[in-house]
C-alpha positions as CSV (number, residue, x, y, z in Angstrom):
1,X,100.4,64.1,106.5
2,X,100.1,67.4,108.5
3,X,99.0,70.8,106.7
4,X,101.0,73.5,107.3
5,X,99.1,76.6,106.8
6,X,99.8,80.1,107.2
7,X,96.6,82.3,108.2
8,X,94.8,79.6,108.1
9,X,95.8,79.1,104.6
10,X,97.3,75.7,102.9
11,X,99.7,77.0,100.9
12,X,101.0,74.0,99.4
13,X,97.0,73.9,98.1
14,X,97.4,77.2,97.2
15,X,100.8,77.0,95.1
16,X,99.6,73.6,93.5
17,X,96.6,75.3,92.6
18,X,98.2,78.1,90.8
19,X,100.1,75.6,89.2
20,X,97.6,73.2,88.0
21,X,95.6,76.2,86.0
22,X,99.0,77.8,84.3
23,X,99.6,74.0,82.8
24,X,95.7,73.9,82.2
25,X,94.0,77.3,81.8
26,X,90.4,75.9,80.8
27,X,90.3,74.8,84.2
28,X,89.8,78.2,85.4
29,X,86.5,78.7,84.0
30,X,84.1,78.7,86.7
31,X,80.4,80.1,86.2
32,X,78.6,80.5,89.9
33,X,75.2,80.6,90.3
34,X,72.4,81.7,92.6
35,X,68.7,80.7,92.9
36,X,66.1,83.6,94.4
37,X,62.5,83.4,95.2
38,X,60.2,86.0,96.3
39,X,58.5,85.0,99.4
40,X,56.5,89.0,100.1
41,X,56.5,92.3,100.1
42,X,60.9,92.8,99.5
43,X,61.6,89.9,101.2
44,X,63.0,87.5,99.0
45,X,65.6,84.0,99.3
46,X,68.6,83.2,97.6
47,X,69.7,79.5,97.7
48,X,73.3,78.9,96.7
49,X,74.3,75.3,95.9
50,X,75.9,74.1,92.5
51,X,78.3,75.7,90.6
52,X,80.6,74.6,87.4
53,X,84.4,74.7,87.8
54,X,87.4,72.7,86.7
55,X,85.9,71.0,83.6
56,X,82.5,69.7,85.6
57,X,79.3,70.5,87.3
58,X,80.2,70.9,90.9
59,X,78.1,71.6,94.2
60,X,79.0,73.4,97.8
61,X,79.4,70.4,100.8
62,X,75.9,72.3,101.6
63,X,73.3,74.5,100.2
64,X,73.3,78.5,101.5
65,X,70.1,80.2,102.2
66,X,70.2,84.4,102.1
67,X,67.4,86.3,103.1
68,X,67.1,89.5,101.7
69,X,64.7,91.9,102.6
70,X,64.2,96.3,103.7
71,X,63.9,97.3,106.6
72,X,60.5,98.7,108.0
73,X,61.5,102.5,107.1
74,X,61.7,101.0,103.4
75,X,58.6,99.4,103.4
76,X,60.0,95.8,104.1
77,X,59.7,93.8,107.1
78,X,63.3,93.5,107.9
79,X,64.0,90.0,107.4
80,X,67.4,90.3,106.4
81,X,70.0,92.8,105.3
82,X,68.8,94.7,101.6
83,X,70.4,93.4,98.5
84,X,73.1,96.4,98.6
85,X,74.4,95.6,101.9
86,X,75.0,92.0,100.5
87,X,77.0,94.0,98.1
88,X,79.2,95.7,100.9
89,X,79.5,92.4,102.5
90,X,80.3,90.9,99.3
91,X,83.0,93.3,98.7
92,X,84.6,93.0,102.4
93,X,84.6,89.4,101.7
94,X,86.4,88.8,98.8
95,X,89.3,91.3,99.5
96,X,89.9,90.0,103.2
97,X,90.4,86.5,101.5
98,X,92.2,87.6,99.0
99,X,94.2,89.6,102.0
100,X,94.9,86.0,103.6
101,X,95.9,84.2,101.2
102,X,98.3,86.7,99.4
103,X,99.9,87.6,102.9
104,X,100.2,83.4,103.5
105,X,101.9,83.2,99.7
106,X,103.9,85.4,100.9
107,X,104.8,84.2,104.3
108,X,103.1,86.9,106.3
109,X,101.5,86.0,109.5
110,X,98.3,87.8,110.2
111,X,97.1,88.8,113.7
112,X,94.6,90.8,113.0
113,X,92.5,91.9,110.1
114,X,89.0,93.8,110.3
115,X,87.3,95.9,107.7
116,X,84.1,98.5,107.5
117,X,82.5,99.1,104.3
118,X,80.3,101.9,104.1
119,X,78.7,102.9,100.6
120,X,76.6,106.0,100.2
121,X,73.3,105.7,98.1
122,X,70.7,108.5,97.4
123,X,66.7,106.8,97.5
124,X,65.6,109.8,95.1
125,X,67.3,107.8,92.4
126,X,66.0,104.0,93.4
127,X,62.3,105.8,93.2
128,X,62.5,107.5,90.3
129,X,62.2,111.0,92.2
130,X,65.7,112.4,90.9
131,X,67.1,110.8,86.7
132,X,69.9,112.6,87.5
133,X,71.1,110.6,90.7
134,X,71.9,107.1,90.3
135,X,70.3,103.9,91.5
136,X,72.9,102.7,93.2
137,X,75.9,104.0,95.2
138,X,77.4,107.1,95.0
139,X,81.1,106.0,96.7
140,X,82.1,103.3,98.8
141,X,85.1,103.3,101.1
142,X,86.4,100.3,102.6
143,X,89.2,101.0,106.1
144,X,91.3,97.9,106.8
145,X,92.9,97.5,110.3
146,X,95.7,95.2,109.7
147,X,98.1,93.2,111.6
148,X,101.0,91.0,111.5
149,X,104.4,90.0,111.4
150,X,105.9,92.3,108.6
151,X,106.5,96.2,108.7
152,X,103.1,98.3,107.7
153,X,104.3,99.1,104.4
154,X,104.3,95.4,103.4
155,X,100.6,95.1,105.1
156,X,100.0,98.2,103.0
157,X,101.0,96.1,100.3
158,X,99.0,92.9,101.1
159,X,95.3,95.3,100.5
160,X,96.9,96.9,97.6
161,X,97.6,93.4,95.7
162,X,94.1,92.3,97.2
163,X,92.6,94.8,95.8
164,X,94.4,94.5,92.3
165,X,93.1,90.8,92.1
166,X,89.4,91.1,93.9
167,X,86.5,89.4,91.5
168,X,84.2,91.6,93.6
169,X,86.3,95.0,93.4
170,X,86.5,94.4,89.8
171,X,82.7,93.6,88.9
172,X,82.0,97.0,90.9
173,X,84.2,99.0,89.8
174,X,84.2,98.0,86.0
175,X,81.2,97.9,83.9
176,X,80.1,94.2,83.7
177,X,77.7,93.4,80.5
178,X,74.3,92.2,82.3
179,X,71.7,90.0,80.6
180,X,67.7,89.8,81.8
181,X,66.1,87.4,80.5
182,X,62.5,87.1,81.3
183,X,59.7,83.9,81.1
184,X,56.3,84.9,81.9
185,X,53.3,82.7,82.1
């Protein structure tokens, strides 16, 4: 049987899926998880394997190894991007795929589709120097260049919808409840 997929898409995958969770809605509970251990200094690894979804404990065809480090000018040793740019990357992520697979529902070919993310963050509030800026990013703006087969209001409308349905968007851009919990020995 040959796939027919749009953007690289299988829709019939796509449509079934969407099918399959309206007739059984627990299957869309999914928790994804991530394993980090410090190796020195800000350099740290993250090992992605196993996740639950669809009723079961489930893994990845392979495990994923992040580094995640500073660069030298923030006391790290540059062994991969920081933590925040993971975030941007993140971010670009999720709404390009998103992107693809709402223009392919929708029986848009894609020829093109490339994204920048740059977020802005202030260091006085990371080191404690400033409580009145925050930790984290002050804005982030994401530019799409987009391409295809339908007229630029309907690509337009393909980021919008992305957008509207990103897990990432949503988790920065809403306030997600976040528990630490801590061992010590």
């Amino acid at each position: 049987m040959t796939t027919i997929a749009t953007n690289g898409v299988d829709t019939a995958t796509l449509f079934a899926t969407l099918d399959a969770v309206k007739g059984a809605p627990e299957a869309a509970q999914f928790q994804f998880r991530a394993g980090n251990q410090w190796l020195s200094g800000t350099h740290s690894r993250s090992t992605i394997h196993g996740y639950f979804g669809v009723g079961e404990e489930r893994t990845h065809e392979r495990s994923f190894h992040f580094d995640a480090d500073h660069p030298a000018v923030l006391v790290g040793q540059d062994n991969g991007p920081t933590p925040v740019e993971y975030m941007l990357h993140a971010l670009a992520a999720c709404l390009t795929a998103g992107l693809a697979n709402i223009a392919a529902a929708r029986g848009i070919r894609l020829t093109e589709v490339h994204s920048t993310v740059y977020g802005d963050i202030d260091l006085n509030g990371i080191l404690g120097l400033d409580p009145e800026v925050r930790n984290g990013y002050q804005n982030i703006t994401v530019k799409f260049t987009v391409k295809g087969d339908a007229p630029s209001e309907k690509l337009r409308a393909l980021v919008a919808q992305s957008q509207a349905r990103s897990a990432v968007y949503d988790v920065i851009t809403n306030q997600v409840p976040v528990r630490i919990e801590v061992e010590t020995e």
